[in-house]
Backbone bond lengths (Angstrom), bond angles and torsions (degrees), N, CA, C in turn:
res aa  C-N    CA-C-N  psi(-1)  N-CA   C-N-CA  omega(-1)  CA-C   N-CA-C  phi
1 X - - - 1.444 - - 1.534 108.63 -
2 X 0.743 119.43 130.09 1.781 137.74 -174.30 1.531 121.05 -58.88
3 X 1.372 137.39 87.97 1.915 111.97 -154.65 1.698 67.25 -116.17
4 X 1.410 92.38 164.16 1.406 132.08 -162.40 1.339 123.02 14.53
5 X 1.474 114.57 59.36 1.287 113.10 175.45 1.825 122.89 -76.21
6 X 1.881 86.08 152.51 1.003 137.50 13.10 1.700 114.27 -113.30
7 X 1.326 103.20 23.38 1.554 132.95 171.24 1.613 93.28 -33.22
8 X 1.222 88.28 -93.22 1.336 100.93 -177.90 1.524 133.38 -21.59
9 X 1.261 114.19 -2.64 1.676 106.39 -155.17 1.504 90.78 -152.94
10 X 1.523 127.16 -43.46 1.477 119.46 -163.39 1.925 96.83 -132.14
11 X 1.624 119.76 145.01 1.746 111.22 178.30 1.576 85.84 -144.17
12 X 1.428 126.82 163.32 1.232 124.02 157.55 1.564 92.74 -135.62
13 X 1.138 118.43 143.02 1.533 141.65 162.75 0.947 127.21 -127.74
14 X 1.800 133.43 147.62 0.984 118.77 174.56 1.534 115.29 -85.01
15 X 1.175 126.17 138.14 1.443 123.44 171.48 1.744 129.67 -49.94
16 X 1.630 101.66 158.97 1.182 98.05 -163.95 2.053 104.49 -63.72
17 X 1.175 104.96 -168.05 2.160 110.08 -173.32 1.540 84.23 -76.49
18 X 1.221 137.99 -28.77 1.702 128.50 -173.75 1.336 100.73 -70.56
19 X 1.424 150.49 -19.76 1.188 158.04 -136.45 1.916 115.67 -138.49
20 X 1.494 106.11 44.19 1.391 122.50 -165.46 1.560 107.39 -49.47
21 X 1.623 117.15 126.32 1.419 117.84 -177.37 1.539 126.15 73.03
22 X 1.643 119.06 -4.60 1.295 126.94 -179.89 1.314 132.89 -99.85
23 X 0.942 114.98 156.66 1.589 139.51 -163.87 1.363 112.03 -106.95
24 X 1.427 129.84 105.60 1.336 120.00 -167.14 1.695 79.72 -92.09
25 X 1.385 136.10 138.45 1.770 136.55 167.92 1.884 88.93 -128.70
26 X 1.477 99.45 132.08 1.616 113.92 -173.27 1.618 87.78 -121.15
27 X 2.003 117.77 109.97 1.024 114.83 145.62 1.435 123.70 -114.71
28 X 1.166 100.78 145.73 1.493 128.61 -163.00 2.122 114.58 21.03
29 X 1.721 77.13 67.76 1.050 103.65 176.09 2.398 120.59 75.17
30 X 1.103 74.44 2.70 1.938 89.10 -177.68 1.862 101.55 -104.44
31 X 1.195 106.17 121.10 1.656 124.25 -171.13 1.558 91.37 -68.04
32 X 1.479 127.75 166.22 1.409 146.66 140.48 1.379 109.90 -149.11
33 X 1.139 108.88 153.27 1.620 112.99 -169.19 1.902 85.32 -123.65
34 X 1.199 110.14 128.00 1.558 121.45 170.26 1.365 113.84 -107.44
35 X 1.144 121.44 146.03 1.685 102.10 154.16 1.241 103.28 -98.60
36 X 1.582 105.73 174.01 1.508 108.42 -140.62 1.705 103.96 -82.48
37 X 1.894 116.32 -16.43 1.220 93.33 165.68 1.492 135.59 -83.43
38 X 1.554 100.36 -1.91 1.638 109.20 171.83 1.328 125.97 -56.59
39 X 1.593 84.70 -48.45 1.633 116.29 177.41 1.826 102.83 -56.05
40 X 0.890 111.04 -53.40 1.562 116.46 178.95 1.672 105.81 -54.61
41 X 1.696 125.14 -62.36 1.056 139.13 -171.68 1.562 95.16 -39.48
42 X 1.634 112.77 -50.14 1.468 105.82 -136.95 1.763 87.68 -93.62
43 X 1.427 119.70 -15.18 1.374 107.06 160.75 1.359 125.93 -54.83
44 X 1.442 113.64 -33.15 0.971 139.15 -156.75 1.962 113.44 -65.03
45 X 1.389 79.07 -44.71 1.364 113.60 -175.20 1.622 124.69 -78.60
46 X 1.664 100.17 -38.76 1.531 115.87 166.24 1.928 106.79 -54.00
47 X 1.497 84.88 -66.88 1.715 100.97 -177.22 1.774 99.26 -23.36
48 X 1.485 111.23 -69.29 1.332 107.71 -148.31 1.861 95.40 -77.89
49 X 1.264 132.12 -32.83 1.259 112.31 165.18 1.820 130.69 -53.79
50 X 1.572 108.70 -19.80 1.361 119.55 -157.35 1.879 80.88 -90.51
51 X 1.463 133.33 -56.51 1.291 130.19 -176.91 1.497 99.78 -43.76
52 X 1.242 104.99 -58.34 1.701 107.53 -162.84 1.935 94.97 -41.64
């Protein structure tokens, strides 16, 4: 069951000044640091799976 969505499950931040161009994204509670065109790519990529 889902508690505080979508808090709970997905965050995007920008990274700390050591972390040039990055995206800290926390899912379900597990950190990744992107840079920001990954971050873009992998939007990129959701989008066209989520239409499909």
């Amino acid at each position: 069951m889902p508690q505080n969505w979508p808090d709970g499950h997905v965050a995007v931040e920008l990274a700390g000044a050591n972390e040039a161009e990055c995206l800290e994204i926390t899912i379900h509670g597990v950190r990744h640091y992107l840079h920001s065109t990954t971050a873009r790519e992998l939007s990129n990529m959701l989008l066209t799976r989520i239409e499909e």
